[in-house]
C-alpha positions as CSV (number, residue, x, y, z in Angstrom):
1,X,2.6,-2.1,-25.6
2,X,0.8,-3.9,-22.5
3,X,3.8,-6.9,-23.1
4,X,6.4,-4.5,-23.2
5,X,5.2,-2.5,-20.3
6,X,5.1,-6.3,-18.5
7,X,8.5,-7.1,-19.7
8,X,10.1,-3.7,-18.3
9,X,8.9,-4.9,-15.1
10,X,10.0,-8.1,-15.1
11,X,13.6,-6.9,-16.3
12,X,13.7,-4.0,-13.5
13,X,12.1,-6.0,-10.1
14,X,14.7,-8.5,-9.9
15,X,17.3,-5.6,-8.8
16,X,14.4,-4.2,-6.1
17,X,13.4,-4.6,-2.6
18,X,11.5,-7.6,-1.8
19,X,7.6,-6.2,-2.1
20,X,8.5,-3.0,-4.0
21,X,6.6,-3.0,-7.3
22,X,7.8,-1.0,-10.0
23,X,5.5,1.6,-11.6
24,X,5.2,2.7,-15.3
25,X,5.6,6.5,-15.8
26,X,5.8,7.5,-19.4
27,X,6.4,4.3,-22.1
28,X,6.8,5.4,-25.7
29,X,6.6,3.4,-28.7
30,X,8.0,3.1,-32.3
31,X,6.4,0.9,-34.3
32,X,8.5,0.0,-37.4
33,X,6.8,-2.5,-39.4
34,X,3.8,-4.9,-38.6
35,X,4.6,-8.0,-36.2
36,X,3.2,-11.3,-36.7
37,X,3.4,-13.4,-33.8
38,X,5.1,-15.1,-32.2
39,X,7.3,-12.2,-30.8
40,X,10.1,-11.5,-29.2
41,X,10.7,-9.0,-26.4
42,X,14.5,-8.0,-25.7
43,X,14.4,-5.8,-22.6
44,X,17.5,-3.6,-21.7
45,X,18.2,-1.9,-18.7
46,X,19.3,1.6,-19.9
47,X,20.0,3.1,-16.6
48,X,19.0,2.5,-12.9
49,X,19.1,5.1,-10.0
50,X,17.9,5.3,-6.4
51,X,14.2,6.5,-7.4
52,X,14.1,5.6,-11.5
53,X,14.5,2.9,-14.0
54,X,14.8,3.7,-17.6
55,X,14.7,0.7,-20.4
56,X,14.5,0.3,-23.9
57,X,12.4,-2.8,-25.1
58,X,12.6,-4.6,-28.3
59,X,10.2,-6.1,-30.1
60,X,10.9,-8.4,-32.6
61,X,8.6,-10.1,-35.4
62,X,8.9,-14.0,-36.0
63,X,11.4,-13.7,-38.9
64,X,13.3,-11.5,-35.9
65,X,12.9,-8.1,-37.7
66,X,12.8,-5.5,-35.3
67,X,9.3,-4.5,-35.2
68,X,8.9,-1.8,-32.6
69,X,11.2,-0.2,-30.0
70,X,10.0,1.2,-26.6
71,X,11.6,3.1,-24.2
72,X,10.2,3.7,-20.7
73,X,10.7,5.4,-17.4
74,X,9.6,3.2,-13.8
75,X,9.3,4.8,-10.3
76,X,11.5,2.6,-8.2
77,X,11.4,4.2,-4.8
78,X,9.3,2.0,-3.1
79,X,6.6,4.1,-2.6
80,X,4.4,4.2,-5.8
81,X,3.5,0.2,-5.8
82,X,3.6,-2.8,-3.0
83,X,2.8,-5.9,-3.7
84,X,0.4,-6.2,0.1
85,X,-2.1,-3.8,1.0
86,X,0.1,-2.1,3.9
87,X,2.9,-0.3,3.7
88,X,6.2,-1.7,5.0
């Protein structure tokens, strides 16, 4: 869950201010069937509003069976995460 938490981030900070980090708020998992490594992780932007992200990640097993699905919810407004100590 830690990598698909990363890769939500990664898929959501490229449409954000420069220095805004996005937050997690809730992230909940399905887990379908073990995963041997390596895995995949397919990340989809769902929807994306003024103050929230919402994404569906995909996890994948090395024979590229779908393994888990996680969907997740990310404070965008600016003010839950910065990337420097102050404030802009």
């Amino acid at each position: 869950m830690a990598c698909a938490d990363h890769t939500m981030a990664i898929a959501l900070i490229y449409g954000l201010d420069p220095g805004t980090m996005p937050a997690t708020a809730p992230l909940n998992t399905d887990f379908l069937r073990p995963a041997f490594p390596p895995l995949t992780f397919q990340a989809v932007v769902d929807r994306c509003g003024r103050t929230m992200g919402f994404l569906t990640i995909i996890v994948r097993d090395r024979n590229g069976n779908m393994a888990a699905k996680c969907h997740g919810t990310m404070p965008i407004d600016g003010s839950s995460r910065f990337l420097s100590d102050a404030a802009p």
